[in-house]
C-alpha positions as CSV (number, residue, x, y, z in Angstrom):
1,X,-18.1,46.7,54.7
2,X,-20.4,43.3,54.5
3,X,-18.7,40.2,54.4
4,X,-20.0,36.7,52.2
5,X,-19.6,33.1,53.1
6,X,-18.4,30.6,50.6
7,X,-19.8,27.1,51.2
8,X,-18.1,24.4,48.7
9,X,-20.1,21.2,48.1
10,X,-18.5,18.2,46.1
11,X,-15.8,17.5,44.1
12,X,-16.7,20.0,41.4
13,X,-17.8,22.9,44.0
14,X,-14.4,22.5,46.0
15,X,-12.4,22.3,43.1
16,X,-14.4,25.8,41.1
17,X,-13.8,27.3,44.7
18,X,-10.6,26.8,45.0
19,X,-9.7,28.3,41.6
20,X,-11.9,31.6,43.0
21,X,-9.7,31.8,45.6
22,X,-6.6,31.7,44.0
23,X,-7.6,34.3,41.7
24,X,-9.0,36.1,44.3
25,X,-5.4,36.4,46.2
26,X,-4.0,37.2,42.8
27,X,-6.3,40.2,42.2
28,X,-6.5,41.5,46.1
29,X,-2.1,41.2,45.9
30,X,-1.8,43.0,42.2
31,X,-4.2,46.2,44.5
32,X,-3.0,45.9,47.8
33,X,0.7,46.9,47.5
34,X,1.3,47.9,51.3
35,X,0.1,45.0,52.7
36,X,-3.0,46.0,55.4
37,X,-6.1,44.5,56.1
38,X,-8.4,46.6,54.4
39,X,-12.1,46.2,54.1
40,X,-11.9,45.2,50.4
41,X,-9.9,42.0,51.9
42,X,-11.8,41.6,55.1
43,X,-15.3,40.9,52.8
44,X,-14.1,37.2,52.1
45,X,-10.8,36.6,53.7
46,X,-9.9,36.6,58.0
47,X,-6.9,38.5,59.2
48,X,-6.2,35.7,61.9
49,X,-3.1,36.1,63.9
50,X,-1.2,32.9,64.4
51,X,0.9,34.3,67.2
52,X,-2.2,34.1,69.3
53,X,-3.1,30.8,70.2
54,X,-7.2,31.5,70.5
55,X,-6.6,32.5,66.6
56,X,-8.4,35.5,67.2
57,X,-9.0,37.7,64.2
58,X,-7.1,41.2,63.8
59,X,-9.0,44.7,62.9
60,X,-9.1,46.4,59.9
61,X,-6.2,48.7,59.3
62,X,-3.6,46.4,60.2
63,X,-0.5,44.5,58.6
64,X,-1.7,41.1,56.8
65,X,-0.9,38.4,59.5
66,X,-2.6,35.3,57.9
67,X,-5.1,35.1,55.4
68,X,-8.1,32.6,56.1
69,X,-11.0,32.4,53.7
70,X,-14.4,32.8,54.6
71,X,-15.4,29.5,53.2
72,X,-17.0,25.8,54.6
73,X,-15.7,22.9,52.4
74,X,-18.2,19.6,52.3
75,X,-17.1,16.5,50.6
76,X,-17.7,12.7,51.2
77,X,-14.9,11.9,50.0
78,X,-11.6,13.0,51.2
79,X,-9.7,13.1,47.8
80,X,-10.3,16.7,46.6
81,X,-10.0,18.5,49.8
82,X,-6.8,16.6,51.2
83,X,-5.4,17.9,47.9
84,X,-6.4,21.6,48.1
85,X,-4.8,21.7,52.0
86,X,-1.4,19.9,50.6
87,X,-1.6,22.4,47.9
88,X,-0.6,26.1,48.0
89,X,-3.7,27.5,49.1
90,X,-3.7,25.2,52.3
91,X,-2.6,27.8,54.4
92,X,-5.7,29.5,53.4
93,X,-8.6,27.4,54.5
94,X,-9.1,26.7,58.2
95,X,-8.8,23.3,59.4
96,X,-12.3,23.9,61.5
97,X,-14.1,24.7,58.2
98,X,-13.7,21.2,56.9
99,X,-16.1,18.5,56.5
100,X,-15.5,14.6,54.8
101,X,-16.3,11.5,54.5
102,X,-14.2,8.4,52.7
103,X,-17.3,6.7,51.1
104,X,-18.9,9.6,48.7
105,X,-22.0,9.2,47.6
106,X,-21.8,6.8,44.6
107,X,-23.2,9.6,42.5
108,X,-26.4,9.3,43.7
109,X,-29.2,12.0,45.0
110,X,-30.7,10.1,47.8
111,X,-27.6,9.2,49.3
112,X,-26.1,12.5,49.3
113,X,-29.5,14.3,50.3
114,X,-30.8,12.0,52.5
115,X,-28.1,10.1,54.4
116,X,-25.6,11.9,54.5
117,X,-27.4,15.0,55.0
118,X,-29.1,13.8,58.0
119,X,-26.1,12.3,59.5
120,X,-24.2,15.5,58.9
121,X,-27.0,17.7,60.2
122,X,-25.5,19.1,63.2
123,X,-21.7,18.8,62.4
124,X,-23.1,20.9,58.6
125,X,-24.9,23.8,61.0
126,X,-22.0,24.1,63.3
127,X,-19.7,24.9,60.2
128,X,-21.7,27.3,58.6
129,X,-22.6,29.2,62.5
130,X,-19.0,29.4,62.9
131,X,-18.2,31.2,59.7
132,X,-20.8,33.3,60.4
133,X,-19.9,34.5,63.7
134,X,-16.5,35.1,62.6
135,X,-18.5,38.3,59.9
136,X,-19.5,41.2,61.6
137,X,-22.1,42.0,59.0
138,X,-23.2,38.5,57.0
139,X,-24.3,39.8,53.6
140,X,-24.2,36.8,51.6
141,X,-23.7,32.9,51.4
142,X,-22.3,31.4,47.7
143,X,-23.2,27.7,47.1
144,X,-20.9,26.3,44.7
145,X,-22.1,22.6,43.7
146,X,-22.6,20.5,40.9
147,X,-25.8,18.9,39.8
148,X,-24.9,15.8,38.5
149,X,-22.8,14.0,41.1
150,X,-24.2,12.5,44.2
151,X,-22.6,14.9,47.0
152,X,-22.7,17.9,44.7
153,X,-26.6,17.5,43.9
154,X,-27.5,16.1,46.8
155,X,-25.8,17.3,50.0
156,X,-25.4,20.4,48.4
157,X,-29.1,20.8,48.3
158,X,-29.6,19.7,51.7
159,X,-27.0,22.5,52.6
160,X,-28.8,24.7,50.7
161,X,-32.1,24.3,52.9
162,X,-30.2,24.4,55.8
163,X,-28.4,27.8,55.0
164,X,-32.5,29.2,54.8
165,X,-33.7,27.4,58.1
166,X,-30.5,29.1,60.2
167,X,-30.1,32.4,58.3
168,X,-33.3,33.0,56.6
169,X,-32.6,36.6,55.9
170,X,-29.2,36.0,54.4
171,X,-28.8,35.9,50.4
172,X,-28.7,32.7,48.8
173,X,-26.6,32.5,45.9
174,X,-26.1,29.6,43.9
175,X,-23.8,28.5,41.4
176,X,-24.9,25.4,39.8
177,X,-23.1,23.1,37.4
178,X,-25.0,21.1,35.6
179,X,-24.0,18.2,33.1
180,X,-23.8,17.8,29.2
181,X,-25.8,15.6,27.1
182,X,-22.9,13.1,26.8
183,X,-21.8,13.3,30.4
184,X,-20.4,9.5,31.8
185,X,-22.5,9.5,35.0
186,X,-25.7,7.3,33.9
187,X,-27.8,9.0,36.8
188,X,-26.9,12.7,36.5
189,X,-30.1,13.0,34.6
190,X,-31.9,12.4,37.6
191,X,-29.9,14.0,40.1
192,X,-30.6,17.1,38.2
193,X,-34.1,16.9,38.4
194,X,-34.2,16.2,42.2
195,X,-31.9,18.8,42.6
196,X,-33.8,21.7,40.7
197,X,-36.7,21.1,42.7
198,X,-34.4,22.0,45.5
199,X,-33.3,24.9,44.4
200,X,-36.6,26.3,42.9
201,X,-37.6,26.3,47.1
202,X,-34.9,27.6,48.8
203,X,-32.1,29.7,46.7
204,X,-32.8,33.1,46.3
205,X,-30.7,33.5,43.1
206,X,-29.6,30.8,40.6
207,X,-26.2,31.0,38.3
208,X,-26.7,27.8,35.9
209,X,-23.6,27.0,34.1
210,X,-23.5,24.1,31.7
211,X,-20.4,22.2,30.8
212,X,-21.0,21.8,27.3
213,X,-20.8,26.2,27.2
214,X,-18.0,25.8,29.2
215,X,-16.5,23.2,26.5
216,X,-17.1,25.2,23.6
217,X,-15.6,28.4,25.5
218,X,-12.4,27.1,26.1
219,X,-12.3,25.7,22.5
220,X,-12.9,29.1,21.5
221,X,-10.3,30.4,23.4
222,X,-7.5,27.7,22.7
223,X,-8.4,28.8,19.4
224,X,-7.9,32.5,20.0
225,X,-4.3,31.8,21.9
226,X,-2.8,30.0,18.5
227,X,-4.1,32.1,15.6
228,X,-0.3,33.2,14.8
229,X,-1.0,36.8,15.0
230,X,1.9,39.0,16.8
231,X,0.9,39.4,20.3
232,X,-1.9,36.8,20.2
233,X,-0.2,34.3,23.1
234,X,-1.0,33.3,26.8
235,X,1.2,35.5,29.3
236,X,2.9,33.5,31.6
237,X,0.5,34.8,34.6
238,X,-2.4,33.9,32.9
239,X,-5.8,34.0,34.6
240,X,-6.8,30.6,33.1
241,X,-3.5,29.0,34.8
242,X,-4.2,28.9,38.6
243,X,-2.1,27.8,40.9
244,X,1.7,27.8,40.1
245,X,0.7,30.6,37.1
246,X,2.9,29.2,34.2
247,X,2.3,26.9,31.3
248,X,4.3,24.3,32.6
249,X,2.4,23.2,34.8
250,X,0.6,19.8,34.4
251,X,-3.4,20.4,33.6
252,X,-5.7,18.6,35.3
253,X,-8.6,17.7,33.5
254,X,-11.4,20.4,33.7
255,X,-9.1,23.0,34.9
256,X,-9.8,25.4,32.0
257,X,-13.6,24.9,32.6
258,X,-13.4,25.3,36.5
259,X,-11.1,28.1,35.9
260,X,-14.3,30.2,33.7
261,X,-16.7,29.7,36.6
262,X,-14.2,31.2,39.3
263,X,-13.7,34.3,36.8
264,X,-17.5,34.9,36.7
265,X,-17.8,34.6,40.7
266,X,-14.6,36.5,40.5
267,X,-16.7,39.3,38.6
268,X,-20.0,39.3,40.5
269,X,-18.2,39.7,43.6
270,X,-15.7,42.4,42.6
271,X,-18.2,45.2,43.7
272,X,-18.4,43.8,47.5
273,X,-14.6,43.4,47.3
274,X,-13.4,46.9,46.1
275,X,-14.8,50.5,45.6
276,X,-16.4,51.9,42.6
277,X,-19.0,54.5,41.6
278,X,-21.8,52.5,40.7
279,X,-21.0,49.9,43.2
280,X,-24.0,47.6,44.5
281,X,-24.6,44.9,47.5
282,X,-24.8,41.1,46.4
283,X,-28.3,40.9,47.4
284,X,-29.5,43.8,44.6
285,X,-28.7,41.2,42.2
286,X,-31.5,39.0,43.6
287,X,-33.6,41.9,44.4
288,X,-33.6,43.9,40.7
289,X,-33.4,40.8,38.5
290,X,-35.9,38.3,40.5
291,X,-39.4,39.1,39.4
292,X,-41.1,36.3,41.2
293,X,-39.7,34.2,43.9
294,X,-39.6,31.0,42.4
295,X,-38.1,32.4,39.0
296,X,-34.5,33.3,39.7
297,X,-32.5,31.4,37.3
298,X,-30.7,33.9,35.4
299,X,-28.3,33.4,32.2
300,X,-24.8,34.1,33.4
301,X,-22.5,36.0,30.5
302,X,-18.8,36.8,29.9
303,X,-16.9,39.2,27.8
304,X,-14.3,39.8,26.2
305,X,-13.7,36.2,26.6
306,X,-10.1,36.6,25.6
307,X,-9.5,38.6,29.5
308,X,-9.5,35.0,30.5
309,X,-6.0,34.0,29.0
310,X,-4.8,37.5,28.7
311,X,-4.2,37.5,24.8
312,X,-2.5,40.7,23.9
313,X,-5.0,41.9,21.5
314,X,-6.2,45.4,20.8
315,X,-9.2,46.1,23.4
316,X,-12.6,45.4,21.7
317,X,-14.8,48.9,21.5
318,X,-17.6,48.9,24.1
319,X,-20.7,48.6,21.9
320,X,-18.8,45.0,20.4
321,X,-18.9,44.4,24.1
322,X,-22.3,45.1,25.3
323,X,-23.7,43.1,21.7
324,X,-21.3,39.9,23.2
325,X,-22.6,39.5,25.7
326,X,-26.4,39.0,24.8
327,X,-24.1,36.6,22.5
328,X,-24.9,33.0,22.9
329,X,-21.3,32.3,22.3
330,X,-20.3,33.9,25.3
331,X,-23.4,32.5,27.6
332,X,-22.2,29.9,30.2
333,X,-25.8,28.3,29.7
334,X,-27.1,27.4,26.5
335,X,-29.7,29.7,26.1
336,X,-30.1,31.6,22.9
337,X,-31.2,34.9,23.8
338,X,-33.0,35.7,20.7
339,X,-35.2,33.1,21.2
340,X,-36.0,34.4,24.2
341,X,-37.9,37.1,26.7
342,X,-35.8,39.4,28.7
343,X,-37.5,40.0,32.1
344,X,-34.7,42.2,33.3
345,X,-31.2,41.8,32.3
346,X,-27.8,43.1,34.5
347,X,-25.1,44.6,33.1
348,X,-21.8,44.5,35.3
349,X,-19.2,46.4,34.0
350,X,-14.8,46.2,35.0
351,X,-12.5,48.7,34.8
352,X,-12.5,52.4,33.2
353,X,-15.2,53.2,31.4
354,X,-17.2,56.2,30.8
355,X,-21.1,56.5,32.4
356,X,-21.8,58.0,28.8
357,X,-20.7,55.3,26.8
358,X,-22.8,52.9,29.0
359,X,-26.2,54.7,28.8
360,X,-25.6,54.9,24.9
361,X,-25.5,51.0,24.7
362,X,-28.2,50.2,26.7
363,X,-30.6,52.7,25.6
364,X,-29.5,51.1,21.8
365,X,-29.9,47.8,23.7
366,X,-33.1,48.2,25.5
367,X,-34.7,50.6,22.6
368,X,-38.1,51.5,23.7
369,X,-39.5,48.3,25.5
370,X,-40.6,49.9,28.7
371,X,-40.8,46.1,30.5
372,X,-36.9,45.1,30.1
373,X,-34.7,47.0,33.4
374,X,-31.3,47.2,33.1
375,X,-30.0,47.7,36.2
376,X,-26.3,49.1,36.0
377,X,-23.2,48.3,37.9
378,X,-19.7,49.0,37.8
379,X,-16.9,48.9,39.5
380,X,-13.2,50.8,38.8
381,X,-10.8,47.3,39.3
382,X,-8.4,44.8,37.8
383,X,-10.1,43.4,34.7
C-alpha cells in the first residue's frame, strides 16, 4: 500500500483539509469495526504509539494506538490552525507538522511568495522531509490552497515548487480555490494570475474549484433538504455537518462550501484508501487525463449531489448519473461542457454497481469519437 502527503496552505486550505479529515475518520470508523491498523488507514493516517516516548510508528496489523495524519499545515497566521488543534481533531495532527506566523500576508502574492517563502525555506523542506520519511512508499502529495488570499496563492505556490525541487518524481496534486466575481479581497484578481503561472510550471495535476459553483451547489442542496417531501430531510450524521455531526451546531461561514471540496478529495482518494476491482494509483489520474504537460487543469464533477446531506430520496438510476455529471450544475468550476472539447474525461465510480451498466453509459456517452478516453475507476465503499 502507497501512502499520500497532505500539505495545507492558508486559511482556506487548512480549513477544506481539516473537513477531509474529519470525514475521512468518519468513513475509515463506519469500515473498520475491529479496530487494527490496516493498510486502507496506514495510506494517510500514522499508527503512532504514545506509550513510547520516540513516538515511533506501529506496523500494520495492529490495534489503533493513535491516529496522526499524514499532513504539513502552513499558515502565517496563527488563527485557523490554533483553532483546528483546540478542536476535536487536535489529537490528530502532529505538533512537528506545524508551521505559522502572526502577521499573514495581507492578502498579498509577493508577500506570501516571496518573503515569507524565502524566510520559511528551510523550516517548509524540513516539514515536508519529515512526513515523508515517516511513508514507506510516498505516492502522492495533495496541495490544498486558495488563490485569492496572500498565504494561500502565494506561499502555497512557493510550496508547490519546493514539493518538485525535493521530490521531483512524486505526484503533484493540486486543489485550487479560486475566487468569485464579487469576492471582497480587491487584489485576488491578481493573486490569481501570479499564482496560475505557478501552477502551470510545477503541479502535475490541477483540481480548480470556484466559489461561485460551490455557492450555487449548496443553494441547490438547501433547496433539495426543505422541499417537504416525506423523507426529504438532513440525517443527523450528515456528511455536510463536520465536526460535532448534528444540526445544532453553530455554522461557520463557508462551512457548507469547504465541506463539498473535502467530499471530492474524499472521492478521488477513496481508491488509495480501500479495495476495489477497478482500483487505480493517484498518479493514473495525472498520467491518463494529462495530454500535454502544461495542460492539466481538469473540470472536477459530483453526483448525486444530494449524497452530500444524505436526503433520503429514492437512488437516482445510473444513466441520470453518468448525464449529471457532464452537468454544469453539478461542476465545481464553471465550465459548460457543451461548449467545450473533451480531451479525456474520468469517470470514478462509489459503491455497488455493475461493470455492465458502466460500459453501456459510456459507450452512449463517448458514442463513436475515437479521440475522447474514458478511463474507468471504481471502487466497492461507503458512498
Amino acid at each position: 500500500m502507497t501512502q499520500s502527503v497532505v500539505v495545507q496552505v492558508g486559511q482556506a486550505g487548512n480549513q477544506v483539509g481539516c473537513r477531509f479529515w474529519d470525514l475521512a475518520l468518519r468513513e475509515h470508523a463506519h469500515v473498520n469495526k475491529k479496530g487494527l491498523y490496516d493498510e486502507a488507514l496506514s495510506s494517510f493516517f500514522r499508527n503512532v504509539d504514545s506509550r513510547r516516548s520516540d513516538g515511533r510508528a506501529c506496523g500494520v496489523g495492529g490495534r489503533i494506538q493513535h491516529l496522526k495524519a499524514r499532513a504539513v499545515l502552513v499558515d502565517m497566521e496563527e488563527g485557523v490552525v490554533n483553532e483546528i488543534l483546540q478542536g476535536p481533531l487536535g489529537e490528530v495532527f502532529d505538533s512537528t507538522q506545524l508551521l505559522t506566523d502572526v502577521s499573514g500576508s495581507g492578502n498579498n502574492w509577493a508577500v506570501g511568495h516571496m518573503t515569507y517563502g524565502l524566510a520559511y525555506r528551510e523550516q517548509i523542506v524540513d516539514h515536508l522531509r519529515k512526513a515523508a520519511e515517516h511513508c514507506d512508499c510516498l505516492q502522492c502529495f495533495f496541495l490544498i490552497h486558495s488563490m485569492g488570499g496572500g498565504t494561500g496563492s502565494g506561499l502555497g505556490t512557493r510550496v508547490l515548487s519546493l514539493l518538485e525541487e525535493e521530490f521531483p518524481e512524486v505526484c503533484r496534486i493540486v486543489t485550487s480555490i479560486y475566487p468569485s466575481a464579487e469576492d471582497d479581497v480587491i487584489t485576488s484578481p491578481y493573486n490569481s494570475v501570479l499564482a496560475m503561472r505557478e501552477l502551470t510550471e510545477h503541479a502535475d495535476c490541477v483540481l480548480p474549484v470556484e466559489n461561485q459553483s460551490l455557492v450555487d451547489i449548496v443553494n441547490k442542496i438547501k433547496r433539495m433538504s426543505h422541499t417537504g417531501k416525506p423523507g426529504s430531510m438532513i440525517k443527523r450524521d450528515s456528511t455536510i455537518i463536520s465536526g460535532q455531526g448534528g444540526l445544532t451546531r453553530a455554522e461557520k461561514p463557508f462551512d457548507d462550501m469547504n465541506n463539498i471540496v473535502a467530499n471530492l478529495l474524499l472521492n478521488i482518494t477513496s481508491s488509495a484508501r480501500f479495495d476495489g476491482s477497478l482500483n487505480m494509483d493517484l498518479n493514473e489520474i495525472a498520467m491518463n487525463l494529462v495530454p500535454f504537460p502544461r495542460l492539466h487543469y481538469l473540470v472536477p464533477s459530483l453526483t448525486p449531489l444530494y449524497t452530500l446531506t444524505d436526503v433520503s430520496v429514492p437512488t437516482r438510476r445510473l444513466d441520470q448519473m453518468f448525464s449529471d455529471a457532464f452537468s454544469k450544475d453539478h461542476q465545481l468550476i464553471r465550465a459548460d461542457p457543451k461548449h467545450s472539447l473533451y480531451l479525456a474525461c474520468a469517470l470514478m465510480v462509489r459503491g455497488q454497481v455493475q461493470v455492465s451498466d458502466l460500459r453501456r453509459n459510456i459507450e452512449r456517452k463517448a458514442g463513436r469519437q475515437a479521440y475522447v478516453q474514458f478511463p474507468l475507476w471504481a471502487t466497492h465503499t461507503p458512498c
